[in-house]
C-alpha positions as CSV (number, residue, x, y, z in Angstrom):
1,X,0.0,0.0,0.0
2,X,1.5,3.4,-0.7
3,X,-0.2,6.7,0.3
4,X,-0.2,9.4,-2.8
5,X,-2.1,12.0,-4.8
6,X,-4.2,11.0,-7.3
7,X,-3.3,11.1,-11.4
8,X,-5.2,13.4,-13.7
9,X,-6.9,10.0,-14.9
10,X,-8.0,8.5,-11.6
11,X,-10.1,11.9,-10.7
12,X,-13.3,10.6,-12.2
13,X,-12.8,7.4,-10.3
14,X,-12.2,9.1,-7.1
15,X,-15.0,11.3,-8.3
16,X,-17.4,8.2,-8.2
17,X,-16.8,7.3,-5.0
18,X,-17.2,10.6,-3.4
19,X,-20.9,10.9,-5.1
20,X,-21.1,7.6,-3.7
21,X,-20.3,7.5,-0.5
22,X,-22.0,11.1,0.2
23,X,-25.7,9.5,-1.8
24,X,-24.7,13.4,-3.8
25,X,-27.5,13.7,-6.3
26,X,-27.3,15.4,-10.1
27,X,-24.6,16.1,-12.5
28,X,-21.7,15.8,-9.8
29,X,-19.2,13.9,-10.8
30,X,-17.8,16.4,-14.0
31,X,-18.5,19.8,-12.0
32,X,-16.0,18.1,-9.2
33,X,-13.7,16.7,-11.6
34,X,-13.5,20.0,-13.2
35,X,-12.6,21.9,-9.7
36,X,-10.6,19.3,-8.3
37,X,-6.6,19.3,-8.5
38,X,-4.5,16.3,-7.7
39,X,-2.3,17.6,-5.4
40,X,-5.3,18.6,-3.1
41,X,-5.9,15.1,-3.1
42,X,-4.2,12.2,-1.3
43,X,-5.3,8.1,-1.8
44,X,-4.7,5.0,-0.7
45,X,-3.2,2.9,-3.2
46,X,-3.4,-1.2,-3.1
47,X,-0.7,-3.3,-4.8
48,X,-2.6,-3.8,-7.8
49,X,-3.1,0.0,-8.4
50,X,-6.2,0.8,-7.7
51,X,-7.8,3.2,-5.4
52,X,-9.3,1.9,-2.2
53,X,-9.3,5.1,0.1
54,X,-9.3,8.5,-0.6
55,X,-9.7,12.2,0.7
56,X,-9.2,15.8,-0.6
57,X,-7.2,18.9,1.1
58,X,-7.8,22.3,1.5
59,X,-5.0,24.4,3.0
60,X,-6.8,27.1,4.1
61,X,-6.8,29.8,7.1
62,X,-9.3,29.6,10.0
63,X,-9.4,32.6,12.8
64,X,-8.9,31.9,16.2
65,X,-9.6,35.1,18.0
66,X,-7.3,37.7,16.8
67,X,-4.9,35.4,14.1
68,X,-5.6,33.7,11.3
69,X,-4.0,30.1,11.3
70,X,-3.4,27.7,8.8
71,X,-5.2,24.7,8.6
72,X,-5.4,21.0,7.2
73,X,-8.6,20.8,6.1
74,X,-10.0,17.4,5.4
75,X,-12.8,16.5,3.2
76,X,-14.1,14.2,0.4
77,X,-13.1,11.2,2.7
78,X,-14.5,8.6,1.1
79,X,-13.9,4.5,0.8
80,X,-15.4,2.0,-1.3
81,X,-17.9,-0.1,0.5
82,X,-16.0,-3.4,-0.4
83,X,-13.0,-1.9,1.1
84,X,-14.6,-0.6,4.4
85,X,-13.8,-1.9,7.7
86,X,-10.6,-2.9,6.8
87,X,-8.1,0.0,8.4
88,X,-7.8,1.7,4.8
89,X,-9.2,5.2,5.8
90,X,-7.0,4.8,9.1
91,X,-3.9,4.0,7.3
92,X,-4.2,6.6,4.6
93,X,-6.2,9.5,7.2
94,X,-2.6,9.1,9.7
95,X,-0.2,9.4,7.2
96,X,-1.5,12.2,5.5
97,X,-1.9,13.5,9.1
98,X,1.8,12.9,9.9
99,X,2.9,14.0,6.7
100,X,0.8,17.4,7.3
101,X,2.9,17.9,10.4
102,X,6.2,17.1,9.3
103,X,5.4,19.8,6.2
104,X,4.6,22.3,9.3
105,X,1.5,22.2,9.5
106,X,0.2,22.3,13.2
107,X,-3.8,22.1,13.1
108,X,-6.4,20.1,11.0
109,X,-10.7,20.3,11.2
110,X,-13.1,18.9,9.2
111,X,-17.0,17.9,9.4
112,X,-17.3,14.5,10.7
113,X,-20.4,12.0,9.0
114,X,-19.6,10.5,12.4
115,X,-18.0,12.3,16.0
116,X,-17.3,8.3,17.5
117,X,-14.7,7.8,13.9
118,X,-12.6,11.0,14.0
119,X,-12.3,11.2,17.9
120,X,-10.2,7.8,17.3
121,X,-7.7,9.8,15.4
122,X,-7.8,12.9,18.0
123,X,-10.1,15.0,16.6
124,X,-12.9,16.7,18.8
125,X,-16.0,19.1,18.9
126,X,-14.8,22.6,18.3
127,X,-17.7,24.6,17.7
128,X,-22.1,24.5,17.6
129,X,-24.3,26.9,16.5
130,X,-27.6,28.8,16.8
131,X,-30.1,27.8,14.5
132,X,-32.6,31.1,14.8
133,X,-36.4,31.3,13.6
134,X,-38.1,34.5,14.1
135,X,-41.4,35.5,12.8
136,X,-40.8,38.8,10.7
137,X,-44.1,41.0,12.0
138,X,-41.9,40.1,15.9
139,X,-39.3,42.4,14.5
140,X,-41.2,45.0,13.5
141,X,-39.8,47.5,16.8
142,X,-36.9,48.0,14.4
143,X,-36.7,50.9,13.0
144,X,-33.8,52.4,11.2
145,X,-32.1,54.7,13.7
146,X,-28.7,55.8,12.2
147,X,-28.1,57.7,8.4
148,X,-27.5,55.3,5.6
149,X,-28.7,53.0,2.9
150,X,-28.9,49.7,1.8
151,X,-27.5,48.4,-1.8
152,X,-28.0,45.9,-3.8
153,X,-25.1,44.4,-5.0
154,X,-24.0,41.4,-7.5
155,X,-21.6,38.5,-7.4
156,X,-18.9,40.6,-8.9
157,X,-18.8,42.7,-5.7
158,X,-17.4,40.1,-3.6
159,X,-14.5,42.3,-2.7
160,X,-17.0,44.4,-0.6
161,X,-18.4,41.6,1.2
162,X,-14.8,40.1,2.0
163,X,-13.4,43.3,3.4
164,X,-16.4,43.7,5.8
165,X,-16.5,40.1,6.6
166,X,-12.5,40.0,7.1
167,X,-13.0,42.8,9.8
168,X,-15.8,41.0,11.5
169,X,-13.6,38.2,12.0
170,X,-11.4,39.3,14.4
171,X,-11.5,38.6,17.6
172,X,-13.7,35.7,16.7
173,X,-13.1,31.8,16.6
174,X,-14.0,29.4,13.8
175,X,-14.5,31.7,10.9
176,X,-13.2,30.2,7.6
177,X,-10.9,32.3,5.7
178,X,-12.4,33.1,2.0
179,X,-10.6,33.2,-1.3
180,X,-12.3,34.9,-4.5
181,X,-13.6,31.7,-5.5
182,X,-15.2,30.3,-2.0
183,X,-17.2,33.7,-1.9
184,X,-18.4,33.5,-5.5
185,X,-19.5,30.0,-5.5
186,X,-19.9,28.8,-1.4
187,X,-21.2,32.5,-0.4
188,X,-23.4,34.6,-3.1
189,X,-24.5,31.6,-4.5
190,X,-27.2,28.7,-3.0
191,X,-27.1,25.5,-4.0
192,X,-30.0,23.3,-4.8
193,X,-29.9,19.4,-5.7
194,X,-30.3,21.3,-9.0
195,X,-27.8,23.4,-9.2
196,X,-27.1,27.1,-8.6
197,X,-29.4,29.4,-7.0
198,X,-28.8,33.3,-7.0
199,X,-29.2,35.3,-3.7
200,X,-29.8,38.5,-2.9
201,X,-26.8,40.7,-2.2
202,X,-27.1,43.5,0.2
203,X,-25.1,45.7,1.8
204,X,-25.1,48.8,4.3
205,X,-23.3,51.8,4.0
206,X,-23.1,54.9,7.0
207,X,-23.9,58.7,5.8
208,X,-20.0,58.6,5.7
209,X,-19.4,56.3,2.8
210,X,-18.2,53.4,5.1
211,X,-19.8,50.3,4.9
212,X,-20.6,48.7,8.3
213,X,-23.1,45.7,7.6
214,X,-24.2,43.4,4.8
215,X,-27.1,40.6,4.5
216,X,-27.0,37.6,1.8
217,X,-30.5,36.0,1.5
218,X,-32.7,34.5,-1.0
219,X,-36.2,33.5,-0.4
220,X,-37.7,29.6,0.0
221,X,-40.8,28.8,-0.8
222,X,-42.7,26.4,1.7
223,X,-45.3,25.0,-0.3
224,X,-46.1,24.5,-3.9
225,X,-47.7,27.5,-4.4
226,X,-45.4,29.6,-3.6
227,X,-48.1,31.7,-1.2
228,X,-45.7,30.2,2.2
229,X,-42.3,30.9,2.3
230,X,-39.4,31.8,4.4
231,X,-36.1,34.4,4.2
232,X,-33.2,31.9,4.4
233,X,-30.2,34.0,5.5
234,X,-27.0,32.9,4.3
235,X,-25.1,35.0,6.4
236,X,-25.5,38.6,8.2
237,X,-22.2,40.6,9.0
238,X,-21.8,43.4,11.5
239,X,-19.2,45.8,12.1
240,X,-21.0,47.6,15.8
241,X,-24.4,47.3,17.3
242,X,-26.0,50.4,15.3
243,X,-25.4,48.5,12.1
244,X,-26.9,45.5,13.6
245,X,-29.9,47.4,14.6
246,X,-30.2,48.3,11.0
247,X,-30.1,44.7,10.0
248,X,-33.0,44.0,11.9
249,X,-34.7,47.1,10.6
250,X,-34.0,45.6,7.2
251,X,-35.5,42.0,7.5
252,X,-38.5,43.4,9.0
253,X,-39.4,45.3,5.9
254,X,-39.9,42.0,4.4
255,X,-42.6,41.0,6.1
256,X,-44.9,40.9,3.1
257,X,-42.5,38.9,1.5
258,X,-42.0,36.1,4.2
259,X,-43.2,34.6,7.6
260,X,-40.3,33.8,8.8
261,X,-36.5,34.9,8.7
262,X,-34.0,31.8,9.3
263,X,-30.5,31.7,9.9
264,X,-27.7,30.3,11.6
265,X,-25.3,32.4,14.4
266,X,-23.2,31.5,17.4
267,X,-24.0,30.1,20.7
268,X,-24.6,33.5,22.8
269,X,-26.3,35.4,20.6
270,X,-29.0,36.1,22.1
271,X,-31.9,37.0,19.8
272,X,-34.8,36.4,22.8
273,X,-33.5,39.3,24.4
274,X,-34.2,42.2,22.0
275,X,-38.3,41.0,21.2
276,X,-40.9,42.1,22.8
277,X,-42.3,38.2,22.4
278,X,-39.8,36.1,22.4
279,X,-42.3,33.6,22.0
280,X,-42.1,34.4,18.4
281,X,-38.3,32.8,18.1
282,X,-37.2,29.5,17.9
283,X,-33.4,28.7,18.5
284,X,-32.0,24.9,17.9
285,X,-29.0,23.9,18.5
286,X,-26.4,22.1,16.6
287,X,-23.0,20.8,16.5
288,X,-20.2,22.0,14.4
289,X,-16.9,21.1,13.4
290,X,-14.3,19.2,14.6
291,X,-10.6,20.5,15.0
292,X,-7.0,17.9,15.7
293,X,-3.5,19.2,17.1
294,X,-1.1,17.9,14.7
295,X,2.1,19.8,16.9
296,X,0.7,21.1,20.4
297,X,3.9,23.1,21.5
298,X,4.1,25.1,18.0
299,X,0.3,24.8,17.9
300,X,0.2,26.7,21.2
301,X,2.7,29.3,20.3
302,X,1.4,29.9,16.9
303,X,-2.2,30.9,19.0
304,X,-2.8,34.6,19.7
305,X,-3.6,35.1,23.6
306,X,-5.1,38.0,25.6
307,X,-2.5,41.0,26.2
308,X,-2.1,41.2,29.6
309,X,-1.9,44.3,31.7
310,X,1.5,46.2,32.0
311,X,3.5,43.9,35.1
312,X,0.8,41.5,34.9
313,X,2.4,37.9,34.2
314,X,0.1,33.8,34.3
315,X,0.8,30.9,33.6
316,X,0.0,27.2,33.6
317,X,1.6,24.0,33.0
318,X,-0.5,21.3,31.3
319,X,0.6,17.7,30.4
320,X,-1.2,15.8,27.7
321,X,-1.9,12.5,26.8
322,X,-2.2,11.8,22.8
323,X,-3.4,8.1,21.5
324,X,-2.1,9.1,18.3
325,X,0.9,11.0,17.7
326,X,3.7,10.0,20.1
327,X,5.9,13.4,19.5
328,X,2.8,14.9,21.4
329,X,2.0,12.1,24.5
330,X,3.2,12.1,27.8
331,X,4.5,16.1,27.9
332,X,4.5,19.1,29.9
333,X,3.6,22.1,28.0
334,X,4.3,25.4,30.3
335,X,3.1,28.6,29.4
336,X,4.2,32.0,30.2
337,X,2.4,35.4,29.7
338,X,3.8,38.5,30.7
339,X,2.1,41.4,28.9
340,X,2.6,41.1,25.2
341,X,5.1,38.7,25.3
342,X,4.3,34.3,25.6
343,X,6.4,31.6,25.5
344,X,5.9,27.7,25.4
345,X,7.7,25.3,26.4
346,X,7.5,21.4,26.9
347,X,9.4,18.8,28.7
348,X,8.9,14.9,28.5
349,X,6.5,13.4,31.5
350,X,3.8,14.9,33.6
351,X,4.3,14.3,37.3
352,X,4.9,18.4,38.0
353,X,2.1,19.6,35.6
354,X,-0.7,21.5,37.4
355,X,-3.6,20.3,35.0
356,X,-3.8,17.2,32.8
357,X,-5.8,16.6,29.6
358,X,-6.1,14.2,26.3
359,X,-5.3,16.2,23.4
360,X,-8.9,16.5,22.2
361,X,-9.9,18.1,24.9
362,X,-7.2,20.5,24.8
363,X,-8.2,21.0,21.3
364,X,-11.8,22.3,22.7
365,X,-9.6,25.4,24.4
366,X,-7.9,25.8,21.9
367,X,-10.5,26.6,19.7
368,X,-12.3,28.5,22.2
369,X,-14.8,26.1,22.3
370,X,-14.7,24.8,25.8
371,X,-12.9,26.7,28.9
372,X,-11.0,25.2,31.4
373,X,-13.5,26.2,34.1
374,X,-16.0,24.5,32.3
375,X,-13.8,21.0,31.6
376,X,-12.7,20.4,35.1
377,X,-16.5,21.1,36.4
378,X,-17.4,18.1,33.5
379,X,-14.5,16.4,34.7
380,X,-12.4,16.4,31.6
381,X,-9.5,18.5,32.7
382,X,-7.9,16.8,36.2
383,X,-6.7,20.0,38.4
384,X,-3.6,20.0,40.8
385,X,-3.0,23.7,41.0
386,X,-6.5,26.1,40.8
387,X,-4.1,28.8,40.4
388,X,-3.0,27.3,37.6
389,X,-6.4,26.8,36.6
390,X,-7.4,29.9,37.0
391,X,-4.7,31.3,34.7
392,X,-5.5,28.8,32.1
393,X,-9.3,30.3,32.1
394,X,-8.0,33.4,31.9
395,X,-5.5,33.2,29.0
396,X,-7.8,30.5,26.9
397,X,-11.0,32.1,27.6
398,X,-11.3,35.5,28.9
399,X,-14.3,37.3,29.6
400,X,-16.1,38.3,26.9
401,X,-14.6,36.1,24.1
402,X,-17.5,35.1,21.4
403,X,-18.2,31.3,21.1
404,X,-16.4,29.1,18.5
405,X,-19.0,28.8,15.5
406,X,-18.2,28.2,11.8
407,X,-20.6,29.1,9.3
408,X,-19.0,27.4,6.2
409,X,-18.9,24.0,5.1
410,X,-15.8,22.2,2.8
C-alpha cells in the first residue's frame, strides 16, 4: 500500500466514490472533476493500483480570536464499500496526518459523518451553533435609527463583502478564511440538488461612505404554491451594534415577502432578548466542526492570547496524553504570559504539571470552544494547581470572548 495524490486519470474514479459515498444527487461527478486538483488530493493505493481510500485537502486559514491560522482541512473522505472496515481510511487518514505535520502544519478540522470515527484519530468538537427562527411582523420595533442605505449588490462585488466580513472576524473563533472563489460559488450563490441558486446581495453603507453591515438571503418557498415561504439568510455581517440594529430594521421590511426569517449564528447570541415576544423565536442547537492538534507546543505558540496588563504575568503548565501521535504524549507544555510577550515550552512526562488533559480536549480550548472552568466542572481537565487553573481560564478564555462557530462548510 502506498499513500499518494491521485493522477489526472483517476479523478473521475475518485469522483465516483465521493458521489457515492455522500448519496450526492445530479450532474456531480464532471463539476467536481473539473474543480478538483491532484495535489489537493491524497489516496490510498493497493498493490494492484487501484484506489481503495481517498480524501481531498484544503490548506486554508481559519481565525482563532485575533490570528488567522493555517489549517489542514480534510474533506471528500470517502472508501469504497468493499473496502470498508478494513483499516484503509485509518492508514491513509494518519499518514497524511503525519505527513501534514512534518510539512509544518500544526492544526487540522473537518466535518465528521460521524463524531465516534474522528475522535479515534484525535479529533474533537470545536464549535455549535444557533439555529434562529423568528417570525418577521416580531421584529417590526426595528426601525432604522442611524443615516445610511442599503444596496444591492451582484456577485462581482465580492470584494466588498470580504473586506467587511475580514473585519468582523477578528476577535472571533471558527470563521473560515475566503478566497475569490469560496465567496463567489460557497457564499453569493445557494445551491440546490439542482444546481445554482442566486441570492440576494445586500449591503449597508453609513452617511460617511463606510460600509458597516451586509445581509445575503434569498427567499424559499414552503409550499407548492409559492403563497408560504421563508427568508433563508445565508449569512449577516456586522461591524457595531447600530449596524446591527439596521439589520434588523431591514428583515422586518420583508414582512410581506416572508413569515419567517432563518439563519444560523453563534452560541450567545442572544436574539430572545431584544423581542418584545420572544415567543415568536425558535433557537436549535447544533454541533459544528471538529478540530486535531497535529504539533501542540508550536500549535500553542502559533495561538494569539489575551495581552495582559502592564506587570501583569500567568501561567499554567499542562501535560497531555495523545493516543495518536507519540511526539505529542506524555509532555508538559508550560506557558508563560507576561504582557505582550508568551512563550511555550515542553518537557517529557507529567508528574509536575498542574492540569492534565487528552489532546482532544485541549483542542476544545484551543478553539475557544470549551474553557477550562468548564472541563474540570465536567471532569475532563484533572486539576492540581486552581491557580494554575485559574490562569488557564483566563489566558484561553477571557471574559467576553465570542463562542467558537463556523458558518461554512468544505
Amino acid at each position: 500500500m502506498q499513500v499518494r495524490p491521485l493522477r489526472e486519470e483517476e479523478k473521475v474514479i475518485y469522483a465516483g466514490m465521493v458521489r457515492d459515498a455522500f448519496v450526492i444527487p445530479g450532474n456531480f461527478v464532471p463539476d467536481f472533476v473539473e474543480r478538483l486538483k491532484v495535489e489537493d488530493t491524497r489516496a490510498l493505493i493497493d498493490d494492484e493500483g487501484r484506489i481503495v481510500s481517498g480524501l481531498n485537502i484544503l490548506w486554508n486559514d481559519i481565525w482563532f480570536g485575533q490570528k488567522k491560522l493555517h489549517v489542514v482541512d480534510i474533506t471528500g473522505v470517502a472508501t469504497p464499500p468493499e473496502n470498508r472496515r478494513q483499516g484503509l481510511l485509518k492508514q491513509l487518514l494518519r499518514e497524511v496526518l503525519r505527513q501534514e505535520a512534518a510539512n509544518g502544519y500544526n492544526i487540522s478540522a473537518l466535518y465528521p459523518f460521524e463524531f465516534a470515527f474522528y475522535r479515534k484519530f484525535g479529533y474533537e468538537l470545536a464549535s455549535s451553533s444557533q439555529h434562529v427562527k423568528v417570525k418577521i411582523p416580531a421584529l417590526a420595533h426595528f426601525r432604522s435609527k442611524t443615516r445610511g442605505r442599503w444596496t444591492q449588490l451582484v456577485e462581482d462585488d465580492w470584494a466588498r463583502f470580504k473586506t467587511l466580513y475580514d473585519k468582523f472576524c477578528v476577535g472571533r473563533f471558527g470563521r473560515f478564511d475566503r478566497d475569490e472563489n469560496f465567496w463567489r460559488r460557497n457564499v453569493l450563490k445557494a445551491w440546490e440538488p439542482g444546481g445554482p441558486v442566486p441570492q440576494n446581495l445586500y449591503v449597508w453603507t453609513d452617511a460617511s461612505g463606510l460600509d458597516r453591515a451586509y445581509v445575503i438571503y434569498r427567499h424559499k418557498n414552503k409550499d407548492a404554491n409559492g403563497w408560504e415561504r421563508d427568508m433563508r439568510i445565508r449569512e449577516m455581517v456586522w461591524l457595531d451594534e447600530a449596524a446591527r440594529h439596521e439589520i434588523y430594521a431591514f428583515i422586518a421590511n420583508h414582512d410581506s415577502q416572508a413569515e419567517k426569517a432563518v439563519w444560523n449564528t453563534e452560541p450567545g447570541d442572544e436574539i430572545y432578548a431584544l423581542l418584545n415576544n420572544p415567543r415568536e423565536a425558535t433557537i436549535e442547537y447544533d454541533s459544528g466542526y471538529m478540530l486535531r492538534l497535529l504539533n501542540v507546543e508550536k500549535a500553542l505558540a502559533e495561538r494569539a492570547w489575551p495581552v495582559l496588563g502592564a506587570g501583569e504575568t500567568a501561567g499554567f503548565s499542562l501535560a497531555v496524553r495523545d493516543d495518536v501521535f507519540e511526539w505529542n504524549d506524555g509532555r508538559t507544555y508550560r506557558l508563560e504570559a507576561k504582557g505582550e510577550q508568551v512563550e511555550v515550552s515542553s518537557v517529557a512526562g507529567t508528574e509536575h504539571a498542574g492540569l492534565s488533559c487528552d489532546v482532544r480536549i485541549l483542542a476544545q480550548f484551543y478553539a475557544g470552544y470549551l474553557s477550562p472552568f468548564e472541563a474540570a466542572r465536567l471532569g475532563k481537565l484533572e486539576v492540581s494547581s486552581e491557580t494554575e487553573l485559574a490562569a488557564a481560564q483566563r489566558l484561553f478564555s477571557p471574559p467576553g470572548q465570542p463562542a467558537s462557530f463556523m458558518n461554512d462548510h468544505w
